[in-house]
DRENFI-74290 format. One record per atom (N, C-alpha, C, O): atom name; residue in one letter; x, y, z. Coordinates in steps of 0.001 Angstrom, whole numbers, plus 500000, padded with zeros to 6 digits. Layout:
residues N
<site name="CA" resn="A" u="X" v="Y" w="Z"/>
...
END
This chain:
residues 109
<site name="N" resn="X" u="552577" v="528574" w="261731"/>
<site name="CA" resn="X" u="552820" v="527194" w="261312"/>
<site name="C" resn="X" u="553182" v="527164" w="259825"/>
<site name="O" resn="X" u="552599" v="527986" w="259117"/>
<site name="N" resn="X" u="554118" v="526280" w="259212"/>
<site name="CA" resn="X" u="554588" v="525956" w="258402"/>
<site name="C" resn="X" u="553086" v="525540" w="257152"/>
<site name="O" resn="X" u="552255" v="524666" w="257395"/>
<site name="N" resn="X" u="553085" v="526316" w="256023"/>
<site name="CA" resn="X" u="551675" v="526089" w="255083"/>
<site name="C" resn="X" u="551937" v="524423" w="254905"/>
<site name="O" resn="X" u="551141" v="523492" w="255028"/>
<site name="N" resn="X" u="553113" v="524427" w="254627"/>
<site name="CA" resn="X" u="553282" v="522798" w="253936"/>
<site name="C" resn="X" u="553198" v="521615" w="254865"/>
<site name="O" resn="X" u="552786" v="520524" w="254467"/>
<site name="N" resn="X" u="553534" v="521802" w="255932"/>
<site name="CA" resn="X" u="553063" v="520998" w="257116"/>
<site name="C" resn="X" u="551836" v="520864" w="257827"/>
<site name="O" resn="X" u="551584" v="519901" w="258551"/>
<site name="N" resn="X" u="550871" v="522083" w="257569"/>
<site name="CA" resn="X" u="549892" v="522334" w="257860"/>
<site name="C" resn="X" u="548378" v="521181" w="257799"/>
<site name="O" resn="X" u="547386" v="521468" w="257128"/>
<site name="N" resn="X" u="548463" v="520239" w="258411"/>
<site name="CA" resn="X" u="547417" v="519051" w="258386"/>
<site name="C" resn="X" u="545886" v="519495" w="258374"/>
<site name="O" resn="X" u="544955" v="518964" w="257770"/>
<site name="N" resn="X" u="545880" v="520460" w="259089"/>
<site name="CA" resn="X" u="544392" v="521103" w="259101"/>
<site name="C" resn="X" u="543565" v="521672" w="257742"/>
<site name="O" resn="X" u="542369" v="521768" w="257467"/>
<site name="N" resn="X" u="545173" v="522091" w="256837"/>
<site name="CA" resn="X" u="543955" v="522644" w="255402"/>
<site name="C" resn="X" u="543596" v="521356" w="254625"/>
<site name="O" resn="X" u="544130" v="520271" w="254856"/>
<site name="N" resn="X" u="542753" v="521542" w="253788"/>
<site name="CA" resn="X" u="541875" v="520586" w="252827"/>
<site name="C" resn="X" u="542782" v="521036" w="251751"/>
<site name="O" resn="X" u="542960" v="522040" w="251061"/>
<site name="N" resn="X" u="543421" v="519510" w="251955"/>
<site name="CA" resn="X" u="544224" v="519548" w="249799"/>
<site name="C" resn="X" u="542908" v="518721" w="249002"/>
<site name="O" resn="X" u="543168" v="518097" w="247974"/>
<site name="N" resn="X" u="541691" v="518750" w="249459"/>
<site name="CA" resn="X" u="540939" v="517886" w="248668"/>
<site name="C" resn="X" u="540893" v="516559" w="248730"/>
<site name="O" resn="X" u="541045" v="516036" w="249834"/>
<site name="N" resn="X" u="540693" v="515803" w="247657"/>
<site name="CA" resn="X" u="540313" v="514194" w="247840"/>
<site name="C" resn="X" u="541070" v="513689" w="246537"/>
<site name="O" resn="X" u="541318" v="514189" w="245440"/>
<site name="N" resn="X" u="541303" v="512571" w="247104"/>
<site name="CA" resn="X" u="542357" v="512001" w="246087"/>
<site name="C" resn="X" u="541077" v="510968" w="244327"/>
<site name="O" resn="X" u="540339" v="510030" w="244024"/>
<site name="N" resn="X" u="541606" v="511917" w="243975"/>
<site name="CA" resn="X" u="541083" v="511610" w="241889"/>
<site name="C" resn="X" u="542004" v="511166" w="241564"/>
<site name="O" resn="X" u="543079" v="511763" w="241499"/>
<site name="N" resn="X" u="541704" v="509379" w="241125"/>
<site name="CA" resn="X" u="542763" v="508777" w="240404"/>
<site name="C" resn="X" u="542974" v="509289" w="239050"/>
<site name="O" resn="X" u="541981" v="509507" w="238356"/>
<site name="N" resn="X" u="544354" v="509545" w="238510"/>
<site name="CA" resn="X" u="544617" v="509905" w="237369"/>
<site name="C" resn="X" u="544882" v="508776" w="236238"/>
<site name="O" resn="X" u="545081" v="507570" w="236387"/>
<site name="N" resn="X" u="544830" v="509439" w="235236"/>
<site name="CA" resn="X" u="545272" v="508273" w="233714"/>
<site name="C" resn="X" u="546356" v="507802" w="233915"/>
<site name="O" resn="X" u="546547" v="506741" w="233321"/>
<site name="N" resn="X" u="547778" v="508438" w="234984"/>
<site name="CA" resn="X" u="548915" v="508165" w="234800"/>
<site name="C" resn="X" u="549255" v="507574" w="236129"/>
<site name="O" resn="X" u="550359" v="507090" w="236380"/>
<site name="N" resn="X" u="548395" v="507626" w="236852"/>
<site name="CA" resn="X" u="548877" v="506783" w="238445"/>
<site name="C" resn="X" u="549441" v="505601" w="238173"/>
<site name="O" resn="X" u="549864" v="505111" w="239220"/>
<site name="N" resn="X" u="549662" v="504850" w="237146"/>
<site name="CA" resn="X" u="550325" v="503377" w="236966"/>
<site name="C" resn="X" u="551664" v="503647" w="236904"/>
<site name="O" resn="X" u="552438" v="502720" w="237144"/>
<site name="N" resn="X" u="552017" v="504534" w="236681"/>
<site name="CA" resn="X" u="553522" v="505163" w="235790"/>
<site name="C" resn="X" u="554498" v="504887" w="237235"/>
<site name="O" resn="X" u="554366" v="505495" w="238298"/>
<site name="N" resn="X" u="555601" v="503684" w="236904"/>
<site name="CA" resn="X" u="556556" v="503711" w="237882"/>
<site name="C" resn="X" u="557245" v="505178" w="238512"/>
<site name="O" resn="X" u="557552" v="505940" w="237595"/>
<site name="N" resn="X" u="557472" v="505585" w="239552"/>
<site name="CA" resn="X" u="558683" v="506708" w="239548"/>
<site name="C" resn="X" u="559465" v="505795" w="240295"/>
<site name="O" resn="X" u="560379" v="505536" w="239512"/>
<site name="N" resn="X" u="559728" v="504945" w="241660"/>
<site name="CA" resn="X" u="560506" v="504403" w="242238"/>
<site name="C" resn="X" u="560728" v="503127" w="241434"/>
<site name="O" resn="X" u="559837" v="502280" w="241389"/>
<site name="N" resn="X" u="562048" v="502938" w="240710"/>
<site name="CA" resn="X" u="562073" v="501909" w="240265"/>
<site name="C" resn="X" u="562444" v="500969" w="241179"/>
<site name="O" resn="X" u="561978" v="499838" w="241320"/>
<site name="N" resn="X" u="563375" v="501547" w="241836"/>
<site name="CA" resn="X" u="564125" v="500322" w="242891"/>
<site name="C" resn="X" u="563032" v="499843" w="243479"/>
<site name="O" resn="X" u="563001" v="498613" w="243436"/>
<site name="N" resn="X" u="561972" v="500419" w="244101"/>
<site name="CA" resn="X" u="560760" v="499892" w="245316"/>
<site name="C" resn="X" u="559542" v="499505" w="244519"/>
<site name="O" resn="X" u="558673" v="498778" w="245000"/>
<site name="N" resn="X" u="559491" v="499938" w="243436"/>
<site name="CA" resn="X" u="558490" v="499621" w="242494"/>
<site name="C" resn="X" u="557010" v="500353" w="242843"/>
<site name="O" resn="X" u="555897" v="499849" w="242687"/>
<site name="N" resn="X" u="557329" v="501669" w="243353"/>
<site name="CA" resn="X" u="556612" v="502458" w="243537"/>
<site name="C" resn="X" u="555829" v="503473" w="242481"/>
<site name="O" resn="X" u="556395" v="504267" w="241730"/>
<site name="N" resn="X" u="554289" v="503250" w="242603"/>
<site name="CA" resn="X" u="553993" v="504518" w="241293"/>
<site name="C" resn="X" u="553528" v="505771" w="241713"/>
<site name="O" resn="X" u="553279" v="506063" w="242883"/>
<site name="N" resn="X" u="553373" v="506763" w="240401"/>
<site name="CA" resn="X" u="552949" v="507751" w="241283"/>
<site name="C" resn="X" u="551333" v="507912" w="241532"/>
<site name="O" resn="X" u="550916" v="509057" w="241702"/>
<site name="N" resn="X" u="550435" v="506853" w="241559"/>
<site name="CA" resn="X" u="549396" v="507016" w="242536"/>
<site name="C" resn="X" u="549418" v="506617" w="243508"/>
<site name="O" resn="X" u="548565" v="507004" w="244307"/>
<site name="N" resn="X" u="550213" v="505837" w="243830"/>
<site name="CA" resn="X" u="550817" v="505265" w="244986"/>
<site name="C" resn="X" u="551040" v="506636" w="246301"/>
<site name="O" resn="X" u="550550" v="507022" w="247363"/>
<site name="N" resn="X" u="552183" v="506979" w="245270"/>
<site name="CA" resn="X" u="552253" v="508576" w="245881"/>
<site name="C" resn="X" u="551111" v="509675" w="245895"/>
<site name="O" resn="X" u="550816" v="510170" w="246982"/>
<site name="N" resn="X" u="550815" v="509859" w="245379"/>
<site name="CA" resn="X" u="549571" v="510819" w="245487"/>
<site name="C" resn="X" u="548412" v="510116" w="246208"/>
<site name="O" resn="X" u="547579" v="511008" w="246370"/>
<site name="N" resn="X" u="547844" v="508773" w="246816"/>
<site name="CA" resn="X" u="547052" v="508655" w="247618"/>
<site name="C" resn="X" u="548116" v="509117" w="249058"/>
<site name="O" resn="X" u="547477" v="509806" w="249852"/>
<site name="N" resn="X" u="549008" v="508957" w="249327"/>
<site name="CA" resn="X" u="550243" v="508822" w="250472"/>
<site name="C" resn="X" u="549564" v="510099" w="251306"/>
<site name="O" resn="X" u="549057" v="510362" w="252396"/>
<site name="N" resn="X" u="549951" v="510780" w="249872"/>
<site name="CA" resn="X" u="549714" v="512324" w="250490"/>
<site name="C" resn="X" u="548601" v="512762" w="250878"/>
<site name="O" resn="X" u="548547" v="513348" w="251960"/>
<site name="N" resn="X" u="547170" v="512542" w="249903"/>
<site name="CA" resn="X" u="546197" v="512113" w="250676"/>
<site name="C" resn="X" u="545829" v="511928" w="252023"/>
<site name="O" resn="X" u="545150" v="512601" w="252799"/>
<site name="N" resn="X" u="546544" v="510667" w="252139"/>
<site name="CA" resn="X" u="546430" v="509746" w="253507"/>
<site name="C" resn="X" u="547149" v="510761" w="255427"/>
<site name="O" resn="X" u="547200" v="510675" w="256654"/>
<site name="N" resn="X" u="547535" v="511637" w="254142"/>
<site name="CA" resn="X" u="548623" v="512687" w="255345"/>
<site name="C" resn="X" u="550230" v="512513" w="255100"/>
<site name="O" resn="X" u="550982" v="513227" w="255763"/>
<site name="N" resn="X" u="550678" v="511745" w="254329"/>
<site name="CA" resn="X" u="551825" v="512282" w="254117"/>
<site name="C" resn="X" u="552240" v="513485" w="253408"/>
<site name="O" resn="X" u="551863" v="513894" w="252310"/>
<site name="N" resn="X" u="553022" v="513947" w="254168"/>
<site name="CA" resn="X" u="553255" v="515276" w="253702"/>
<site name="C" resn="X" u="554386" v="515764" w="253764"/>
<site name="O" resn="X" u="554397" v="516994" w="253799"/>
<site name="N" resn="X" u="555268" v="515302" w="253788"/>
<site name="CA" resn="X" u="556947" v="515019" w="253782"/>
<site name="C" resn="X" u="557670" v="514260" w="252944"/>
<site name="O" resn="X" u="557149" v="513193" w="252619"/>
<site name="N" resn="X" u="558566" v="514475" w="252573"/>
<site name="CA" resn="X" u="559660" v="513454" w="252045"/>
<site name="C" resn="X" u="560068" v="511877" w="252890"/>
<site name="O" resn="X" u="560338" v="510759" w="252451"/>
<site name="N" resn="X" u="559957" v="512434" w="254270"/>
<site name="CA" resn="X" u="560641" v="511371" w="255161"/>
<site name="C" resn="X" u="559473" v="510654" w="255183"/>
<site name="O" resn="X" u="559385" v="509624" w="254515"/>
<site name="N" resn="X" u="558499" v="511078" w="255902"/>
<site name="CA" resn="X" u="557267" v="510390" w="255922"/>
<site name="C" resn="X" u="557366" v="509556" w="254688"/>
<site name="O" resn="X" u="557682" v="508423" w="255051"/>
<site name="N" resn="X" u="557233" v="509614" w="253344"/>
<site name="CA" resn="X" u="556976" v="509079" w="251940"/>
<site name="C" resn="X" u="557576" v="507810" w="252238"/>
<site name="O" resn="X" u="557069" v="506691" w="252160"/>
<site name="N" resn="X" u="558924" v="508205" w="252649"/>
<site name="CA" resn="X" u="560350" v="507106" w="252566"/>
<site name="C" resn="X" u="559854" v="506369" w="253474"/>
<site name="O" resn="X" u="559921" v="505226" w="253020"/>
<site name="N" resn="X" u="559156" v="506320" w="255015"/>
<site name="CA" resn="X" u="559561" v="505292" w="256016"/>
<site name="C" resn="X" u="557740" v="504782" w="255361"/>
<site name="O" resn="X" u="557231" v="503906" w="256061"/>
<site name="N" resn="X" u="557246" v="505054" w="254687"/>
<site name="CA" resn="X" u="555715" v="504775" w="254017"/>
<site name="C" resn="X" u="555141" v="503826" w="253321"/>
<site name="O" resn="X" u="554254" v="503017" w="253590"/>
<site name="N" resn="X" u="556060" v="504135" w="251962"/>
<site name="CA" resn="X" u="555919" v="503735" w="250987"/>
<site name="C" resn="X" u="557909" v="503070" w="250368"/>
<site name="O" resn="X" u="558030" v="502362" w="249368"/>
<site name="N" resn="X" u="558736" v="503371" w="250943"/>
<site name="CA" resn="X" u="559920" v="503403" w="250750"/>
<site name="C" resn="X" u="560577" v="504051" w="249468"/>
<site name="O" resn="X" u="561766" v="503798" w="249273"/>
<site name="N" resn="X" u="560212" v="504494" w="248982"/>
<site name="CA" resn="X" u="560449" v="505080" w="247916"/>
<site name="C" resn="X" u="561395" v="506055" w="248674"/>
<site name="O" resn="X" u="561341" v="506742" w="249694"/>
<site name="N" resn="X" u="562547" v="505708" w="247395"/>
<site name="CA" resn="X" u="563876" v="506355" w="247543"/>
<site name="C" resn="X" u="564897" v="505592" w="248488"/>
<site name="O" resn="X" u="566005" v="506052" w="248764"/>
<site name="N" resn="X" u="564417" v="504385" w="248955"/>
<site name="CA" resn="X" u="565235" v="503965" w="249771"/>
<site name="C" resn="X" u="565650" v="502619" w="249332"/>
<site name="O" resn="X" u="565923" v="501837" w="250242"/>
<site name="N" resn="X" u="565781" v="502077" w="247790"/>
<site name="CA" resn="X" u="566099" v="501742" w="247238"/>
<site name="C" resn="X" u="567581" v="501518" w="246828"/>
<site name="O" resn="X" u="568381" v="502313" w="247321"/>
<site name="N" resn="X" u="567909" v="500870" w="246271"/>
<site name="CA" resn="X" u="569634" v="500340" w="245338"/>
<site name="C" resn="X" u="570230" v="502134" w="245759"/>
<site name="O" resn="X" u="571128" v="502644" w="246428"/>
<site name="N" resn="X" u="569069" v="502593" w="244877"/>
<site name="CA" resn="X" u="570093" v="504079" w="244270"/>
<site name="C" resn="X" u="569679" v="504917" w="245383"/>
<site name="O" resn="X" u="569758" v="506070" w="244957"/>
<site name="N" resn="X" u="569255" v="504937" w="246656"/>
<site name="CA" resn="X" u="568690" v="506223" w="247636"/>
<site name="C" resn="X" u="568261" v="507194" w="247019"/>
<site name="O" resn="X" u="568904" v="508195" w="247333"/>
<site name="N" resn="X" u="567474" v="507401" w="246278"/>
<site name="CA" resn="X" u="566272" v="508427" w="245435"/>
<site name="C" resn="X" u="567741" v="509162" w="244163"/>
<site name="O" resn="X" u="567492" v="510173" w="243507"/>
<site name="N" resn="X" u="568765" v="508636" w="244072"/>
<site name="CA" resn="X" u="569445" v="509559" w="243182"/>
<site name="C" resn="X" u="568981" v="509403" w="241625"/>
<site name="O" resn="X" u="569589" v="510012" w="240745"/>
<site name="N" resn="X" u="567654" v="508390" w="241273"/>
<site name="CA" resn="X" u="566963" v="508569" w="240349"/>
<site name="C" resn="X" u="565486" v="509252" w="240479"/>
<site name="O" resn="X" u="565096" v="510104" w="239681"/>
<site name="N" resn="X" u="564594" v="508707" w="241746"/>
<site name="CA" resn="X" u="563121" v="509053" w="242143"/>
<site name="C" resn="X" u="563081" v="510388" w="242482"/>
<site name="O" resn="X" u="562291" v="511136" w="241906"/>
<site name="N" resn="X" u="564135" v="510953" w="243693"/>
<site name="CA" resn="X" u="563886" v="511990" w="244538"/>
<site name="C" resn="X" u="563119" v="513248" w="243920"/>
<site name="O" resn="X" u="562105" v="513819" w="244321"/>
<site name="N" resn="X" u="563884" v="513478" w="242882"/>
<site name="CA" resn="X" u="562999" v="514598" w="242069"/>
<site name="C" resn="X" u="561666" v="514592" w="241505"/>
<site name="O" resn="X" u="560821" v="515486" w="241549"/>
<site name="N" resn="X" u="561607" v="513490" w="240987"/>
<site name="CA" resn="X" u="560213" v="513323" w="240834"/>
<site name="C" resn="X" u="559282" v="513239" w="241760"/>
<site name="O" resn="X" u="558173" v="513736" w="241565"/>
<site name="N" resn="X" u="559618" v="512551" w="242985"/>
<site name="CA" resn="X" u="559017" v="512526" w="243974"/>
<site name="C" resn="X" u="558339" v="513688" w="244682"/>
<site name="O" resn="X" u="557173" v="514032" w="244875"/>
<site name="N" resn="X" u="559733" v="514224" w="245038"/>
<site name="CA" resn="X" u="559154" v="515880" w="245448"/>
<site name="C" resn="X" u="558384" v="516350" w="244780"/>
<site name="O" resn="X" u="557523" v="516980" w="245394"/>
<site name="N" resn="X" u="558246" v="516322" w="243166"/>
<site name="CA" resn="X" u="557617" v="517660" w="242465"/>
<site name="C" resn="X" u="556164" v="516717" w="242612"/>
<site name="O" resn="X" u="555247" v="517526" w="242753"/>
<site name="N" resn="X" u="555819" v="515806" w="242623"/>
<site name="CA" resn="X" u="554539" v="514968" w="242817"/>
<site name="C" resn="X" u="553826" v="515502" w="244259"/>
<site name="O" resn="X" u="552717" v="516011" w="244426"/>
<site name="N" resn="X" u="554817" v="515210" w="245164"/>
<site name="CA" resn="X" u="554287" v="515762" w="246847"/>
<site name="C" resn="X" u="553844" v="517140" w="246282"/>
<site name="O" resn="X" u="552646" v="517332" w="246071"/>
<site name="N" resn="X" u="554704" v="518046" w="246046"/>
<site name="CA" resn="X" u="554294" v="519220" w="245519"/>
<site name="C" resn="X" u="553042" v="519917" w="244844"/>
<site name="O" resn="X" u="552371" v="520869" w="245245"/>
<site name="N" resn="X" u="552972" v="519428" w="244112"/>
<site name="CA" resn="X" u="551435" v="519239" w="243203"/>
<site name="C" resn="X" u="550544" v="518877" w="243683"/>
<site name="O" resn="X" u="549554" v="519270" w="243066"/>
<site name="N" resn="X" u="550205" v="518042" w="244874"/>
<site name="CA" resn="X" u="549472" v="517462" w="245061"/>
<site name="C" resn="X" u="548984" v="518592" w="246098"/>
<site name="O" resn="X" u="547849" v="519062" w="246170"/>
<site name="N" resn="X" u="550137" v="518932" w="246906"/>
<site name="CA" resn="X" u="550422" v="520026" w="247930"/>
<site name="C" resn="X" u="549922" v="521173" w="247848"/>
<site name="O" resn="X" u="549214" v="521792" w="248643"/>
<site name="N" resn="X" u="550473" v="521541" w="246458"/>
<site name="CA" resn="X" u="549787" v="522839" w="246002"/>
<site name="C" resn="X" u="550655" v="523859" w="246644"/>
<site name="O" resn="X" u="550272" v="524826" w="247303"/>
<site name="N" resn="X" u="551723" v="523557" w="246400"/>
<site name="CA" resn="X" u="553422" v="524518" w="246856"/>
<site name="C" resn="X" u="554582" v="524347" w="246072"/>
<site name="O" resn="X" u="555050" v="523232" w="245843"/>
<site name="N" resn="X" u="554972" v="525192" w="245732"/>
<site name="CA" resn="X" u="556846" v="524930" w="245223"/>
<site name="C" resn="X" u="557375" v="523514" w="245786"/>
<site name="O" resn="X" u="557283" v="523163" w="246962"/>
<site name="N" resn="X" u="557911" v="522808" w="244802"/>
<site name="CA" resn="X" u="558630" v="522030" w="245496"/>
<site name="C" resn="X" u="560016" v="522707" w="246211"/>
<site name="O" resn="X" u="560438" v="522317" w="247300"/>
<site name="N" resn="X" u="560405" v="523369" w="245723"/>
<site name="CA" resn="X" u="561383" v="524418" w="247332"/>
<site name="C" resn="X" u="561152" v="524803" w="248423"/>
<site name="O" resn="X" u="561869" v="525468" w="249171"/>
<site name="N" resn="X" u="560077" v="524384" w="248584"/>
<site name="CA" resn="X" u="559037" v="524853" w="250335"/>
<site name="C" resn="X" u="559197" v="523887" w="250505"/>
<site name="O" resn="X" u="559097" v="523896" w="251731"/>
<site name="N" resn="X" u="559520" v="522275" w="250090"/>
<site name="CA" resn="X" u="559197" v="520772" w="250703"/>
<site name="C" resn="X" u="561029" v="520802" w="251417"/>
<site name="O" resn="X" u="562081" v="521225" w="250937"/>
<site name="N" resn="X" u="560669" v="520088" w="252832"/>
<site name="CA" resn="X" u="562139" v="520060" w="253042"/>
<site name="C" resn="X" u="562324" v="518943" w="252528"/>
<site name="O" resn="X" u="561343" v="518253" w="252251"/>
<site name="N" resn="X" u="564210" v="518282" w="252156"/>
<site name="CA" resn="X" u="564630" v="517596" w="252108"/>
<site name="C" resn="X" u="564597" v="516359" w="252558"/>
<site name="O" resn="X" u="564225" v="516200" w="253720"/>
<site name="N" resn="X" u="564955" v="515255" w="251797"/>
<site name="CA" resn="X" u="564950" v="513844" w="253061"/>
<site name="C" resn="X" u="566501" v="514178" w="253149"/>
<site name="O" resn="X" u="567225" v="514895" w="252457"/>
<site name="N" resn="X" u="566708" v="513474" w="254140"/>
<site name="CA" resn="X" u="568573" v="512695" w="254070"/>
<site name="C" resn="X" u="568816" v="512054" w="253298"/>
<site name="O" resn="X" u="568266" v="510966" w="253128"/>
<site name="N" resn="X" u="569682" v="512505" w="252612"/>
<site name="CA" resn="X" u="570618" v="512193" w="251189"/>
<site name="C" resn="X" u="571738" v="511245" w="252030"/>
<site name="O" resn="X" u="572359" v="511660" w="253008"/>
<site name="N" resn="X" u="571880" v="509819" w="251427"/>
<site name="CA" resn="X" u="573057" v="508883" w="251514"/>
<site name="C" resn="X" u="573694" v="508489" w="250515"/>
<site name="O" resn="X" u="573037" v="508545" w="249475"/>
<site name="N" resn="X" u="574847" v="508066" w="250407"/>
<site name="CA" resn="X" u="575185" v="507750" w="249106"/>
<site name="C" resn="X" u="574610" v="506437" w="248906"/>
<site name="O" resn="X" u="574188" v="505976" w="249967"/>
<site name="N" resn="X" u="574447" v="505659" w="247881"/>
<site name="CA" resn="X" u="574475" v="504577" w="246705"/>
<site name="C" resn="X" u="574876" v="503463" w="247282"/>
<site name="O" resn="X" u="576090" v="503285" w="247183"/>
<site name="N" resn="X" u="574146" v="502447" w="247990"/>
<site name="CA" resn="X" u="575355" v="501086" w="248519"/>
<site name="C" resn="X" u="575116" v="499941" w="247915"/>
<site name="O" resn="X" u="573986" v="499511" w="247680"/>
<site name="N" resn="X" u="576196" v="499373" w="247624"/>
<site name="CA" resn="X" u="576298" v="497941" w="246976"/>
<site name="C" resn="X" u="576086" v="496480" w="247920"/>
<site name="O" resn="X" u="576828" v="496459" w="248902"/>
<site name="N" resn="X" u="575762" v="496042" w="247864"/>
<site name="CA" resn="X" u="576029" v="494146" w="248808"/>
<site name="C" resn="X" u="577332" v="494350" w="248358"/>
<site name="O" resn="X" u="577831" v="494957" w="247410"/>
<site name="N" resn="X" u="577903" v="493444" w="249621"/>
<site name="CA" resn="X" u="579220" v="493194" w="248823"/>
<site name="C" resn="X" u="579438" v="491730" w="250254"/>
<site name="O" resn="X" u="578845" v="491635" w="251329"/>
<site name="N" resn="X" u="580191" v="491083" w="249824"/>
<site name="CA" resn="X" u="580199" v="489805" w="249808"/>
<site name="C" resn="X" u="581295" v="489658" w="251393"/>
<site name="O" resn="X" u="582117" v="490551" w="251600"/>
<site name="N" resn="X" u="581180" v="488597" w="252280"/>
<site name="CA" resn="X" u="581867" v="488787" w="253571"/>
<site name="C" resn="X" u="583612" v="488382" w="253329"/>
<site name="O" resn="X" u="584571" v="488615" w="254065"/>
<site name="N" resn="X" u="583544" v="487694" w="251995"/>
<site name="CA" resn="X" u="584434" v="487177" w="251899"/>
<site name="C" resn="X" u="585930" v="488109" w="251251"/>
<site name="O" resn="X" u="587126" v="487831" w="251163"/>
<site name="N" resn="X" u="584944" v="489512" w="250831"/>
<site name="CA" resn="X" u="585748" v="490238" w="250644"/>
<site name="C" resn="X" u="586005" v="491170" w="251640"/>
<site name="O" resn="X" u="587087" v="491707" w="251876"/>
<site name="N" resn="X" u="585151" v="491299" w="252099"/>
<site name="CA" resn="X" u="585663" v="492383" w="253726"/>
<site name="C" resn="X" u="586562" v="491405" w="254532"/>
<site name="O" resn="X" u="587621" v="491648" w="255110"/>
<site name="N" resn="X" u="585847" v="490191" w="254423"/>
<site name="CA" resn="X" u="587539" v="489757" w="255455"/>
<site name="C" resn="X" u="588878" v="489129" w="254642"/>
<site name="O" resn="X" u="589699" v="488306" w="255045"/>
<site name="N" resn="X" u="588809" v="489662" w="253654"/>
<site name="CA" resn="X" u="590319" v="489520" w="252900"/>
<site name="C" resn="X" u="591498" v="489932" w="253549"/>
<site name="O" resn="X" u="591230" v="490944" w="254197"/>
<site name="N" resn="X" u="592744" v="489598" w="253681"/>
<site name="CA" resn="X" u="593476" v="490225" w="254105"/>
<site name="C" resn="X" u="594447" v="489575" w="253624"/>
<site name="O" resn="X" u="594115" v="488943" w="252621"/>
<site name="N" resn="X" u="595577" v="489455" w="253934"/>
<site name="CA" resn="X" u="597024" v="488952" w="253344"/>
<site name="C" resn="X" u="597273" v="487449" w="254009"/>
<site name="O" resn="X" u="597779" v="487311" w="255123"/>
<site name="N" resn="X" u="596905" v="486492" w="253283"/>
<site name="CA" resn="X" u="597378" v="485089" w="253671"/>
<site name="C" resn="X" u="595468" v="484582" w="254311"/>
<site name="O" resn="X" u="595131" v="483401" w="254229"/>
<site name="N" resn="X" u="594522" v="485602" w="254855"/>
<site name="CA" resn="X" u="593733" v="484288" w="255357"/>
<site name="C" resn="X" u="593018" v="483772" w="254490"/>
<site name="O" resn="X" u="592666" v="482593" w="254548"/>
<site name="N" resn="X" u="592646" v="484690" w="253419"/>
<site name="CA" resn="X" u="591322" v="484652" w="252044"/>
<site name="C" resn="X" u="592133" v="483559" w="251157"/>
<site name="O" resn="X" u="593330" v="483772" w="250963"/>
<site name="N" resn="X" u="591428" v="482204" w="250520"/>
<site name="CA" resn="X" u="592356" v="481957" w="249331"/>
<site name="C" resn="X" u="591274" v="481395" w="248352"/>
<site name="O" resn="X" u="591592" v="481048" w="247214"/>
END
């Protein structure tokens, strides 16, 4: 079995830190004690984190959090963050307005 997936070992008990207030998800307004109880709680994935806590699934899809994120799971984990797999990477999406998707020549004015 995979160490990092491994639910059965004891990562210990979650000790709030001085810095658990400290935003990392800005878009979701997620901190990282937020994250570090998660993991706690049994999250122990990236994906898990995301469908959790949403972090990273924000404006920017983690292309500001993700890293931090991981190396937090990590630590907490007590593994490389290179042993954590990946979430799914999407690009960046904007709102964008109906009135411009249905533009076309003569109906929009």
């Amino acid at each position: 079995m995979n160490r990092v997936n491994d639910r059965s070992r004891d990562i210990g008990p979650f000790v709030p830190a001085g810095d658990d207030d400290m935003v990392i998800c800005r878009c979701e307004e997620i901190t990282k004690g937020e994250i570090r109880k998660a993991v706690h709680e049994g999250m122990y994935t990236i994906t898990e984190l995301r469908r959790y806590l949403r972090c990273g699934m924000g404006l920017c899809q983690g292309q500001t959090c993700s890293r931090l994120v991981k190396g937090i799971v990590a630590k907490e984990l007590k593994v490389s963050p290179a042993q954590l797999e990946p979430a799914a990477a999407r690009a960046p999406m904007r709102p964008t307005e109906m009135r411009i998707l249905g533009h076309e020549e003569g109906v929009c004015r």
